[in-house]
C-alpha positions in Angstrom: 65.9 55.8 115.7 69.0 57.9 115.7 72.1 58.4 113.4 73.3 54.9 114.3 71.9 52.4 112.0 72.2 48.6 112.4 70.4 46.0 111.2 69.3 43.5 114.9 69.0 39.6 114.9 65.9 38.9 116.8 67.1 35.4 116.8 69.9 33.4 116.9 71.1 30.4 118.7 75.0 31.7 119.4 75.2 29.4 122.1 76.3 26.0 120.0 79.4 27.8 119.2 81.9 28.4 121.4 82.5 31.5 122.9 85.6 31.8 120.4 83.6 31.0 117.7 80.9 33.3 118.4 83.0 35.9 119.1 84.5 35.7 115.1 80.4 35.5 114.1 79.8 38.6 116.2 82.9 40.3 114.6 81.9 39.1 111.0 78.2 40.2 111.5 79.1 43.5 112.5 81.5 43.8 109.3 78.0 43.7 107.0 76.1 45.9 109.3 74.5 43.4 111.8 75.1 45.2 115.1 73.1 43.2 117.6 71.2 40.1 118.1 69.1 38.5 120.5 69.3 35.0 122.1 67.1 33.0 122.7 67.0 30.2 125.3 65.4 26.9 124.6 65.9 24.9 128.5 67.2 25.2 131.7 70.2 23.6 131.3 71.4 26.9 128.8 69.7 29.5 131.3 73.2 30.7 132.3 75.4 29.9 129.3 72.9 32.1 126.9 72.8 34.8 129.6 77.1 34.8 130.0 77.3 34.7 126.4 74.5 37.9 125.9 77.3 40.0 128.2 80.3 39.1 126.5 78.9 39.9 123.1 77.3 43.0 124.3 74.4 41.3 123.2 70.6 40.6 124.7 68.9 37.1 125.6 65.4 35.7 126.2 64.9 32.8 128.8 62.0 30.5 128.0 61.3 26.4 127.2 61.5 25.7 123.9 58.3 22.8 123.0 60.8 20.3 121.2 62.4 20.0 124.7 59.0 19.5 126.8 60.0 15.7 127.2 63.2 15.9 129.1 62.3 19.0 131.3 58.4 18.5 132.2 56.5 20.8 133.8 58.7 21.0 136.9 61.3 23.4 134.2 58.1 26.2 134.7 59.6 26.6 138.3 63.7 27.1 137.4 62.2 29.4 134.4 60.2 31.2 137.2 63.3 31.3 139.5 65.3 32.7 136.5 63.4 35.3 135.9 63.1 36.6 139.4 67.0 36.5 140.0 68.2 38.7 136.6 64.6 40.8 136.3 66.6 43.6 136.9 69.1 43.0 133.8 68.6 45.2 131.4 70.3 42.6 128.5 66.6 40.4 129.7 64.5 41.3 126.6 61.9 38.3 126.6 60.5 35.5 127.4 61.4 32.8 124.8 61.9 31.0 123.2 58.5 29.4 124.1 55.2 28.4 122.2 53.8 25.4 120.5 55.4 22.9 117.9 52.9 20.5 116.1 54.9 19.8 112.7 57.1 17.1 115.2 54.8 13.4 115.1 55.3 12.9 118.5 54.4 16.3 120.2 50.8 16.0 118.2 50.8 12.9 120.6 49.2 12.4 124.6 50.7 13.1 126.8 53.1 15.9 124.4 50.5 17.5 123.0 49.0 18.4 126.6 52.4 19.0 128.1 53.2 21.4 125.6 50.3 23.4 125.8 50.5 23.5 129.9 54.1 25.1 129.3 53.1 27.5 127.0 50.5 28.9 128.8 52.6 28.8 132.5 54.9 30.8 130.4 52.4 33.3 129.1 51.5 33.8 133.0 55.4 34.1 133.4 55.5 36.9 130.9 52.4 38.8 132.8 54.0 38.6 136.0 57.2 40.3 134.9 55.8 42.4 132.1 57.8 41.1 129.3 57.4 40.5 125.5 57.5 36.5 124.5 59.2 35.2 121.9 56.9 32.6 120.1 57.7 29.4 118.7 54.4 28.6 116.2 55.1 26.2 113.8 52.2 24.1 112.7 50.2 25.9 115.9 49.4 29.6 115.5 45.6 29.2 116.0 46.6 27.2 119.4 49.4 30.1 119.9 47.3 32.8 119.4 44.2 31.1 121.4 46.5 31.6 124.1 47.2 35.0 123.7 43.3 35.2 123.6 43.0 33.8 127.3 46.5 35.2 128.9 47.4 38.6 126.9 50.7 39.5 127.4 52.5 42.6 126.3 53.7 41.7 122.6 56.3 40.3 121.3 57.3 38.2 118.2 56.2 35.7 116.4 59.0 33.7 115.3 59.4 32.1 111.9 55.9 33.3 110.7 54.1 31.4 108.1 50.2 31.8 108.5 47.6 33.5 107.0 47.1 36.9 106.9 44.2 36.6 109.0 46.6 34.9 112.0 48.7 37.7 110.5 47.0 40.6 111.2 45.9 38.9 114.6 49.2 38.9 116.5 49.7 42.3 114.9 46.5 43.7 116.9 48.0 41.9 119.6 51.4 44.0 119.6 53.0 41.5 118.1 55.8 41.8 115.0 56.6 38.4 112.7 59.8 36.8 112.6 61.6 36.6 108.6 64.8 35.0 108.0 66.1 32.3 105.5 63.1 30.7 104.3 61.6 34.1 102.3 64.3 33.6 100.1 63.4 29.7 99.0 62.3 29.8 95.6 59.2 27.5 96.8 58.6 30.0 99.5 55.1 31.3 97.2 52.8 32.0 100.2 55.7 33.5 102.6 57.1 35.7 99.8 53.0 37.1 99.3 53.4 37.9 102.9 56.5 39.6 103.2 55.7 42.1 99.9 51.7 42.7 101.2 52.5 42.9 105.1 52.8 46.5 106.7 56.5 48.3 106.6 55.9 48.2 110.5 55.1 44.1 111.1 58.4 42.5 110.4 61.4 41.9 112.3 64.6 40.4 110.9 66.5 37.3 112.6 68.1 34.4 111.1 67.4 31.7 113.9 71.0 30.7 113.5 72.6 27.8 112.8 69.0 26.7 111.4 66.5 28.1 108.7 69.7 29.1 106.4 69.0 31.3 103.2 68.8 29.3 99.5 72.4 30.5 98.9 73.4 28.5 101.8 71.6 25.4 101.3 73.2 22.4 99.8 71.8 20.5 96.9 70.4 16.9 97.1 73.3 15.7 94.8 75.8 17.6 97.2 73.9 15.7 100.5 74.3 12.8 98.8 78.0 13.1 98.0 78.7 13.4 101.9 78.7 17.6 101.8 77.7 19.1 105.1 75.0 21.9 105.4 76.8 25.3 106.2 75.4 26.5 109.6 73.5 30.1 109.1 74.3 32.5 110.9 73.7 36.4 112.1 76.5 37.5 108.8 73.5 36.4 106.6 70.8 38.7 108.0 71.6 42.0 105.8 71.3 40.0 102.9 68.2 38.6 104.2 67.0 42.2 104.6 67.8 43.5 100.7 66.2 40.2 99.5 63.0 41.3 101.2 63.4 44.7 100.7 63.7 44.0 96.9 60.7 41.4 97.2 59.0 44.5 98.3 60.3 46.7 95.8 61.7 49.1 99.0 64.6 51.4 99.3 67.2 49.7 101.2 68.3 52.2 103.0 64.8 53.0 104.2 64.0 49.7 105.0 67.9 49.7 107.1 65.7 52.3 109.1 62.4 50.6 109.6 63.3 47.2 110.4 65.5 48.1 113.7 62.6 50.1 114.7 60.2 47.3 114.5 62.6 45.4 117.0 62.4 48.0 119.4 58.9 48.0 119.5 58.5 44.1 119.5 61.4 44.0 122.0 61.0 47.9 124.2 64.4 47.0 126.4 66.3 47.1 123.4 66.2 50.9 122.9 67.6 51.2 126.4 70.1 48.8 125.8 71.2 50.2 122.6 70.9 53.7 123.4 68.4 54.1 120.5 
C-alpha cells in the first residue's frame, strides 16, 4: 500500500439509489475516509445499471446471480452472465464474479426444485469465474459447507466470502482457498457472541470490510421494536458507516486504528487483485 490510505467497501448495493442519491453517499463516504467500494450485481436485469453506475462513481462492480433471484431468472440467466462477462472482460472496473453462492436460511430455496436450481447456478458460475480468471464474491448464508464443497470440485482463484458467519474450521478453509471474509454491521450487534470471537481470534490478513448497503446496518442504526411498532422506518446503511465498522472491530481486537486503516485495504487487494490497478495502489 502506498501513502494513500482509504478504507474500500467490498460490498454495497448503490444501485437502489439513484444516481443523485448515490452520488451524495459517495461524497459523504469519502468525507469519513471510505474512498472506494465495490458493487455487486444480483441479476441480469441490473448487469448494466451496476456497471454505468461503477464508472460514474469511479467505482468497481462484480456481475453475478444472486440465489434469492434463482426463481425469476433460471438457469437460462448462466448464458446473459456468460455473455456479460465476455463483452466488458477487458474493463478494468470488472473485479468479480458476484454476487453469487448459496442461500438456505430462505424456506423456499431449502425446497425442490430451489434447492437444485440454486446449486446448478452456483456451480455454472464457479466455471464462469475459471474461464475468465476472476475472484467470486460469495453469498453463504445458512450454506458454507455446500459453498465451500464447491470450491472443493471447481477451484477458482479466491475471492470473498461475504457476510461470514461459520466456524473457524469453514474459516480457515476458504482462507487456504485464497479467500478473505466479508464483516460489516452485524459484528457490532450486541448478540453477535460467536461473530465478535471470530473477528478478535481471525488473522490481521483474513478480513475485508463492506457494509452490504442498504442491508445488514450497524446497532446504531437499527431501530427498536417499540420504534417498529410506532410506524418508524429502518434507516438504510450505507458505505458512510464502514469506518466506524472498522474502529469497532479494530477495538474488538484491541488494534491500532491506524494500523488496522493499513491492513484492511490491503486484504481487499488481495481478495480483489484488479483493485490495485484500478486504484493505483
Amino acid at each position: 500500500m502506498n501513502q494513500r490510505l482509504i478504507w474500500i467497501d467490498t460490498h454495497a448495493h448503490l444501485d437502489v439509489w439513484s444516481l443523485a442519491a448515490a452520488q451524495e453517499l459517495a461524497s459523504q463516504a469519502a468525507a469519513q475516509g471510505v474512498g472506494h467500494c465495490v458493487i455487486p450485481a444480483v441479476e441480469p436485469a441490473n448487469f448494466e445499471t451496476v456497471r454505468e453506475l461503477a464508472h460514474a462513481l469511479g467505482y468497481s462492480y462484480a456481475l453475478g446471480l444472486h440465489p434469492l433471484y434463482v426463481a425469476r431468472n433460471g438457469a437460462a440467466a448462466v448464458a446473459q452472465l456468460a455473455a456479460a462477462l465476455e463483452r466488458w472482460q477487458p474493463d478494468p472496473r470488472l473485479v468479480a464474479v458476484g454476487e453469487i453462492g448459496l442461500d438456505f436460511f430462505v424456506p423456499e430455496l431449502t425446497q425442490e426444485p430451489l434447492r437444485s436450481l440454486q446449486i446448478e447456478l452456483y456451480r455454472a458460475q464457479l466455471k464462469l469465474a475459471q474461464q475468465y480468471q476472476l475472484p467470486v464474491i460469495l453469498h453463504v448464508r445458512k450454506s458454507v459447507d455446500l459453498a465451500l464443497k464447491g470450491l472443493r470440485e471447481i477451484p477458482v482463484c479466491g475471492g470473498i466470502a461475504h457476510a461470514f458467519n461459520g466456524s473457524m474450521q469453514q474459516a480457515n478453509e476458504f482462507l487456504q482457498r485464497g479467500f478473505k471474509l466479508g464483516f460489516g454491521g452485524a459484528v457490532t450487534y450486541t448478540r453477535a457472541l460467536h461473530l465478535q470471537d471470530l473477528a478478535r481470534q481471525l488473522p490481521a490478513d483474513a478480513m475485508v470490510l463492506e457494509t452490504d448497503a442498504p442491508d445488514i446496518p450497524p446497532t446504531w442504526l437499527c431501530v427498536s421494536a417499540a420504534e417498529r411498532a410506532a410506524g418508524q422506518p429502518q434507516t438504510p446503511n450505507t458505505p458512510v458507516q464502514l469506518a466506524r465498522i472498522a474502529s469497532f472491530i479494530a477495538d474488538l481486537r484491541e488494534a491500532e486504528l491506524a494500523a488496522w486503516q493499513v491492513q484492511c485495504p490491503a486484504n481487499s487487494l488481495a481478495a480483489l487483485p484488479k483493485l490495485a490497478t484500478l486504484l493505483g495502489l
